[in-house]
N, C-alpha and C positions, 0 to 999 in steps of 0.2 A: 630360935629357928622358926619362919615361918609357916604356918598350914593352910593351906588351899582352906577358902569357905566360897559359899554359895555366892554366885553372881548375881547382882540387882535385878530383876525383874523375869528372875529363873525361878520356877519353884523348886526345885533342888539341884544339888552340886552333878548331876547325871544330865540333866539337862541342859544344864550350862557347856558340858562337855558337847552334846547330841546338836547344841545350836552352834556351835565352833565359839562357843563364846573362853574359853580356856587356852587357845592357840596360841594365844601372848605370851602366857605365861610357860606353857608347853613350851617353845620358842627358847624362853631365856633358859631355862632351865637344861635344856639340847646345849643350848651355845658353853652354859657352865661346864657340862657333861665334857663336850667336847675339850675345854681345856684344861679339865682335869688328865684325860687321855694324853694330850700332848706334853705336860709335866712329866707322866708317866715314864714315855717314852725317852722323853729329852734326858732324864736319869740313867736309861739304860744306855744311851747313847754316849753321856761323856767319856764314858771310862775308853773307848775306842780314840776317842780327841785325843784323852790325854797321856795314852799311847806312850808316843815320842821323847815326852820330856820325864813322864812318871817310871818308865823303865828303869830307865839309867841311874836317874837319882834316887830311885827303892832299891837299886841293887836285884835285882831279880832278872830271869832267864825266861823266855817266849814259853815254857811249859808252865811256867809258877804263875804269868800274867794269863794264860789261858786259863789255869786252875781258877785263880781270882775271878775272871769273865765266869765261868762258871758255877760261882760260888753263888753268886746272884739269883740263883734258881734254887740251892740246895732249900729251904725254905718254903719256897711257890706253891709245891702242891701241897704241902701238911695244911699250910694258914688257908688256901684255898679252902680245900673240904671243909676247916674247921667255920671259916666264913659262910660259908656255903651254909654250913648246919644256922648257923647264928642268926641268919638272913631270915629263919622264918621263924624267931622272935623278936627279933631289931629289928627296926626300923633302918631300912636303905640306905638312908635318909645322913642318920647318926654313925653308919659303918662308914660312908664316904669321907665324913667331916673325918673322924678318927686316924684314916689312914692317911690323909692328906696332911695332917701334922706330926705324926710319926715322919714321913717322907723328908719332911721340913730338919725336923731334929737331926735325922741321920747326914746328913749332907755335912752338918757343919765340924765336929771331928778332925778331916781333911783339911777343913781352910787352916785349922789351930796347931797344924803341922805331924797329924797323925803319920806311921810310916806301913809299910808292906801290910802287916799284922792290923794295922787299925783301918788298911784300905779292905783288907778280906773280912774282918767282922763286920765294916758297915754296910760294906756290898751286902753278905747275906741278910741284915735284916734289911736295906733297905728291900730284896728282892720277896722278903716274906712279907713286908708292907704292902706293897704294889702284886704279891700274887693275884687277889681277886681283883683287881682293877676293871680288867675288862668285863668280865660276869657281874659284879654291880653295878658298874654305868648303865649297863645293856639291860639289865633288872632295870635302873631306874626309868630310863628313858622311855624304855617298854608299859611304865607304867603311867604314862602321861598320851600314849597314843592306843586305839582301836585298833585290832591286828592288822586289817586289811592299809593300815595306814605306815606300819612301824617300818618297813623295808627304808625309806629313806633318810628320816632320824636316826636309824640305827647305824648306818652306813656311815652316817654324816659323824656321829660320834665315833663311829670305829677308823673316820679318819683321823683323828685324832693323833693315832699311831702312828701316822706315815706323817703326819705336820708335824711332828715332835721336833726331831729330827729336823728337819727342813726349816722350823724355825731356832732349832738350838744349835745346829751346825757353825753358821756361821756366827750365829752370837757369841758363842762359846769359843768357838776359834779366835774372834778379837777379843775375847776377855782375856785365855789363856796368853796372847802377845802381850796384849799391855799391860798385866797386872800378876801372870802367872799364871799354872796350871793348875793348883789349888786353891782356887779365885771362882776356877767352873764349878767344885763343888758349894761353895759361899752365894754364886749368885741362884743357885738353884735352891738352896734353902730359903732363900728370900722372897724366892716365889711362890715357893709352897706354902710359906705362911699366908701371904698373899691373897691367893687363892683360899685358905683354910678360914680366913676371915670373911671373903664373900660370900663362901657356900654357909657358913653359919649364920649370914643375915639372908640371904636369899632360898636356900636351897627348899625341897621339902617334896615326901612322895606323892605321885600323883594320881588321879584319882582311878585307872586301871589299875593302880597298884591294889594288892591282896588284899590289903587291910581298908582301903576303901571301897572295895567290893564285899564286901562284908558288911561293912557299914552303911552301903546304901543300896543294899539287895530289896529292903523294903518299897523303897520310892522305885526302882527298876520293875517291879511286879507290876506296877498300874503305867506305865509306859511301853510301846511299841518297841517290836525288836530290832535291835541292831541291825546291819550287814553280815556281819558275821556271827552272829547269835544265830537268824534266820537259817544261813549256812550250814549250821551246826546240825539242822534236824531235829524233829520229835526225839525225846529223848534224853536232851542235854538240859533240858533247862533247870533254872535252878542252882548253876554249876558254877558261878561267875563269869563274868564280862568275856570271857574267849569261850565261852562253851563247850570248858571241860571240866570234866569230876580231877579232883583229887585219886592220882593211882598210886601203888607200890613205884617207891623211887626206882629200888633194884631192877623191875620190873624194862624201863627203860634204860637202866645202865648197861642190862646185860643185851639190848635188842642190837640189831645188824647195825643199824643210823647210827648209834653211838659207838658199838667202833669202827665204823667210817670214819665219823668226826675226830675222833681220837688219831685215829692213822692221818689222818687230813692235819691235824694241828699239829700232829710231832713234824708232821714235814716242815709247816709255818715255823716254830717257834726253832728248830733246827736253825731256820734260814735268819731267825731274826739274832739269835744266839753269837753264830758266825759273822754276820754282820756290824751289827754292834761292837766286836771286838775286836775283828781285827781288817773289816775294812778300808779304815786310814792306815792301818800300815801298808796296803796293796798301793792305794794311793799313791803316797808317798813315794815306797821302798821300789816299789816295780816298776808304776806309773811315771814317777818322779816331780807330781806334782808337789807346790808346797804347801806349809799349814792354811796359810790365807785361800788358797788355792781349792785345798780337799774342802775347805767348810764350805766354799760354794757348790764343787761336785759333788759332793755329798746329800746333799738337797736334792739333786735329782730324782734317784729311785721312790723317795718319797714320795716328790711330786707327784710320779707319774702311779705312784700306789693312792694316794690320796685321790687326783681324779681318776682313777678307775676304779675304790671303792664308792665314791659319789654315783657316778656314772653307770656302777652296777646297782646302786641303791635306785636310780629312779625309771632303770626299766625294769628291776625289779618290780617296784611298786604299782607300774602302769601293768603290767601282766598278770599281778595281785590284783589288782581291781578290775581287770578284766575277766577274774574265773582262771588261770592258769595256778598250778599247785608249787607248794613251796617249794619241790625240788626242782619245777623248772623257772624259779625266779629266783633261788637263790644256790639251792646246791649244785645245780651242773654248771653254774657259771663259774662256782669256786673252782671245780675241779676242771676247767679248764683251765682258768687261770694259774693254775699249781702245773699243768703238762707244763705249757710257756714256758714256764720257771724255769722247769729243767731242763727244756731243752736251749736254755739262752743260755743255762749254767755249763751244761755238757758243752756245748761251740766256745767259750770264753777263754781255756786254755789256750785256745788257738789262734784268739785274738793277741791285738796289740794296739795303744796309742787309743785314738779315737773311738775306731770300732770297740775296743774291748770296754768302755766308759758307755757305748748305746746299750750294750749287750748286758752290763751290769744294770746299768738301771730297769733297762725292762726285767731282769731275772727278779730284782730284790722288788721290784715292784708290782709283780704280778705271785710273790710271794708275799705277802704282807696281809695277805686280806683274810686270816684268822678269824677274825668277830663276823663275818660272816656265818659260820657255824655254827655259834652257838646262839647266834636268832635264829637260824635255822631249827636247831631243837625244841627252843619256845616254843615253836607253833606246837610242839607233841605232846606238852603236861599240862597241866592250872597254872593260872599267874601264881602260887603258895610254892611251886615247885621250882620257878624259874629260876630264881636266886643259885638254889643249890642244884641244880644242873649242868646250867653254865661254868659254877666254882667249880665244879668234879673235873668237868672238862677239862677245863684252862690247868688243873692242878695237873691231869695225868700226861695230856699232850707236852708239858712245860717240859718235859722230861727231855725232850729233844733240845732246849735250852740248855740244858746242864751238858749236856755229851759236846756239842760241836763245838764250842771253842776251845776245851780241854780236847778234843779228840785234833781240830786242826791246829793249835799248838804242838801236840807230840808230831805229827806230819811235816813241822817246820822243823822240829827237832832234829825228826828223821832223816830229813835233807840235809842235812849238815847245819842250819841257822844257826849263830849263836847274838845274840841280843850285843853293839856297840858297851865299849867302856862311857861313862859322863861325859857328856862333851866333847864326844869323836863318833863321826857317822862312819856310815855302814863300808866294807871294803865291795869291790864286785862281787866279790866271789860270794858276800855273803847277802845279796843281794839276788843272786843267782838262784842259792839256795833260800831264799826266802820265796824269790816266784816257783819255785819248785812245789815248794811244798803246799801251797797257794791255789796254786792250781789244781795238786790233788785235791785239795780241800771242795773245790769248783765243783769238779766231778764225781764229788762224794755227793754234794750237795743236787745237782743235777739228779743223779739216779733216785735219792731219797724223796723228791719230789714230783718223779715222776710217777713213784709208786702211790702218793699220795694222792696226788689228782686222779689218780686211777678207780682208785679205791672208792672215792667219793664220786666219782661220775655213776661208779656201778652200783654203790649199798646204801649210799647217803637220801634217804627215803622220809623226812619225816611224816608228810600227808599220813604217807600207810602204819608207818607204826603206832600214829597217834590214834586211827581210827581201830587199829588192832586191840590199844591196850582200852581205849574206852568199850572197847566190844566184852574185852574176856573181861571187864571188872565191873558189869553193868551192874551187877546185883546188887 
């Protein structure tokens, strides 16, 4: 695996940075990031494709395939934390490669004709593989940019999540046609190794990151300060490249910004939970479109998640580099985008046809922007802490991943749903009772989001708590 050295005619690897002479390489490294995200996601995505045809021929009932959607997370937050903790003796770097070939392994089980049983063990570990996903990309990425710069790489990788999707949709819909539904898990391990080969010849942390701040704190002492070093004030120097000390982790787990963020992401991951699992069967079962059909609508919400985390990364970043503070470049714009959510999810029951297909995608897609949050908290610790902040995060928020598809599975139940025998579709009635329960699920989902955005417009504070905890830990 590669490591960053010194650029020709730089006297040290800090200055190579300070003249933009690193941006290339910054650049690929982002693009990796980013597809590593979209792998991510396109995982949690199949199991929703393959829906249709894996029910009937696992034998299993809309509460047991909910359970499975949900299994996927049982997992998420243990290997989080433990990642988290690990991140600040490993290298970034090497936790990436790692889980990028776990991801690879688990997929293939399925294509070799695993059944129910081998779909719910791989789901959980693939979901403990992929728990810190998003907090080590966001770790890495963060580590190749100067704070005042990260709003738009980070964004750009956090879209990642919304292209997964949008490019595994329809792929995976025409692999599932021509070759079978345990074909989507085969061609996803193919890519993961794929990908697990590049990042091992290319990948490597960069020079923000902890351990290169450390390493080249000496050469940084006889050079002029940063942007954001200068920002920082009398005080901090000395502290690494973001100009902050090293505080009590607890200290920030226990502050108001972290659980906003935490209320803020159980909403996201609630939404991504539900989605992922069961909306190709709305598609389908309510809508009536078909598989060829859903893999193209299904792209949508992405899209419009994918540019609109873009789109908030680069006014984010123009409003950063103008002097406006993190919560008004990156947290009130979450939490509005989380109201929206809900309130496209509250109107949807009411939709139908067209309308109810704009209304979805603006919901899922103005709910998707999670990795938002946990840049957001960056800005509050040292780069030594970011690692395991972001893990904490993503581990405890996930928790709303585990409830809502198990929770809108029993809601299908409730309505009457019962899952077709093999090879015979749905009766009305039971179609009926699937948008029933569907819909509850909508307006579950709507009110859970509204509380989220809320929350985050009002407490999601990092500027203040970051200068709180370097105030009370000066000594």
């Amino acid at each position: 695996m590669s490591t960053p050295t010194d650029v020709p005619g730089s006297a040290t690897l800090t200055g190579a940075v300070r003249r933009g002479r690193m941006n290339r390489r910054a650049w690929t490294v982002t693009a990796m990031l980013l597809a590593f995200q979209i792998i991510a996601f396109a995982d949690k995505a199949v199991l929703g494709l393959v829906a249709g045809e894996a029910i009937p021929e696992l034998g299993i009932s809309a509460v047991e395939f909910g359970f499975i959607g949900s299994a996927f997370f049982f997992l998420y937050s243990a290997v989080s934390f433990a990642v988290g903790i690990l991140s600040r003796r490993v290298s970034v770097t090497w936790i990436l490669l790692a889980m990028g070939v776990l991801w690879a392994l688990v997929q293939f089980p399925m294509l070799l004709g695993g059944g129910a049983a081998v779909l719910l063990v791989t789901r959980i570990l693939l979901g403990g593989a992929e728990g810190p996903a998003t907090a080590m990309s966001l770790a890495s990425v963060h580590g190749w940019y100067a704070p005042e710069d990260r709003a738009l790489p980070s964004n750009l990788v956090a879209a990642g999540s919304a292209l997964g999707p949008v490019i595994a949709a329809p792929a995976l819909a025409w692999v599932i046609v021509a070759f079978g539904w345990r074909w989507a898990f085969g061609v996803l391990g193919i890519v993961g190794i794929v990908w697990s080969v590049a990042w091992l010849l290319a990948g490597s942390d960069g020079p923000f990151a902890v351990r290169r701040a450390r390493a080249s704190g000496a050469d940084r002492a006889a050079e002029p300060p940063t942007r954001s070093e200068a920002a920082a004030g009398p005080g901090f120097e000395g502290s690494g490249f973001d100009g902050q000390r090293v505080v009590p982790t607890r200290a920030l787990l226990l502050s108001g910004s972290f659980a906003a963020a935490v209320i803020g992401g159980f909403g996201n991951f609630w939404t991504q939970g539900f989605l992922t699992t069961w909306s190709p069967q709305y598609l389908t079962g309510v809508i009536g479109l078909s598989l060829g059909e859903v893999g193209v609508v299904s792209t949508l919400p992405w899209l419009f998640g994918a540019g609109l985390l873009l789109g908030l990364g680069l006014v984010g970043r123009r409003l950063m580099r103008g002097g406006a503070s993190v919560r008004a470049a990156i947290a009130v714009p979450f939490g509005v985008a989380a109201v929206v959510a809900g309130v496209a999810f509250l109107l949807l029951p009411a939709a139908g046809g067209a309308l109810a297909v704009v209304l979805l995608t603006v919901a899922a897609g103005c709910s998707i922007v999670y990795p938002m949050l946990p840049s957001a908290l960056a800005y509050a610790v040292a780069p030594a802490q970011r690692g395991l902040v972001m893990a904490v995060l993503g581990g405890v928020a996930s928790v709303g991943a585990i409830c809502s598809p198990f929770v809108i599975g029993v809601l299908m139940d409730a309505a009457g749903y019962r899952s077709p025998a093999p090879g015979r579709q749905s009766t009305p009635d039971m179609v009926e009772s699937m948008a029933a329960g569907l819909h509850h699920g909508f307006a579950l989902t709507g009110v859970v989001l509204l509380v989220a955005g809320v929350v985050a417009l009002l407490f999601l504070r990092p500027d203040r708590t970051g200068r709180r905890l370097q105030e009370r830990y000066a000594g």
